[in-house]
C-alpha positions in Angstrom: 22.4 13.3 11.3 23.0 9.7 11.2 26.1 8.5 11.9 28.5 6.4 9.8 30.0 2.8 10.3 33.5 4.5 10.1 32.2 7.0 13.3 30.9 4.7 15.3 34.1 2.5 14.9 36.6 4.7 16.2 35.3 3.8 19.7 35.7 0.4 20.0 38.0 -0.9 22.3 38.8 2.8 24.0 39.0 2.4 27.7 36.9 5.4 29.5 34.8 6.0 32.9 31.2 5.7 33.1 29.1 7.7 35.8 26.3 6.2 37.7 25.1 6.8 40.9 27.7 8.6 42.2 30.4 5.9 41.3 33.0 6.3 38.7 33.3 2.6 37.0 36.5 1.8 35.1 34.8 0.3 31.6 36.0 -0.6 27.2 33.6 0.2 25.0 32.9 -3.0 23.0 30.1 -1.5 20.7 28.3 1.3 19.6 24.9 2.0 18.0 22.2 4.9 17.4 19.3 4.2 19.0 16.7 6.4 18.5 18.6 9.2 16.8 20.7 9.0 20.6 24.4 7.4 20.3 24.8 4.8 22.5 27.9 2.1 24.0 27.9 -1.1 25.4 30.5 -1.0 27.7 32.2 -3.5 29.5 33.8 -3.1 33.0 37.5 -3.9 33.5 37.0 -5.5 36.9 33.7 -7.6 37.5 31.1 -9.1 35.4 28.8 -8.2 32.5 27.8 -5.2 30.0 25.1 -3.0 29.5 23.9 -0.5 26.8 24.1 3.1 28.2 23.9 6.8 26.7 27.4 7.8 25.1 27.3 11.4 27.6 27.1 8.9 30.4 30.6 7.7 29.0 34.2 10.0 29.5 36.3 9.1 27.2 40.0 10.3 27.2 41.1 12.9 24.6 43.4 11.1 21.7 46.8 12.8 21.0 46.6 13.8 17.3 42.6 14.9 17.3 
């Protein structure tokens, strides 16, 4: 299933935790695509330099009130 504009949207901006390594890396997603039928962010980290493309189940996201 492909996903819409409107989907992918409703992550920009959010604040989450991506997992690498062992490390737990405060980051803001600043886009989002599907690549290869796979939904990936570009996050950003809130402390340090840079951004990188990564798988979105790499990403935790917190759980919006109201959903």
């Amino acid at each position: 299933m492909a996903a819409t504009v409107k989907e992918m949207a409703q992550y920009l901006g959010r604040p989450g935790h991506y997992h690498v390594q062992g490390m737990e890396v405060a980051v803001k997603v600043t886009d989002a695509r599907v690549s290869f039928g796979q939904v990936q962010f570009e996050i950003e980290p809130y402390s340090g330099t840079g951004s990188a493309w990564v798988a979105q189940d790499s990403v935790q996201l917190p759980v919006e009130e109201g959903k």
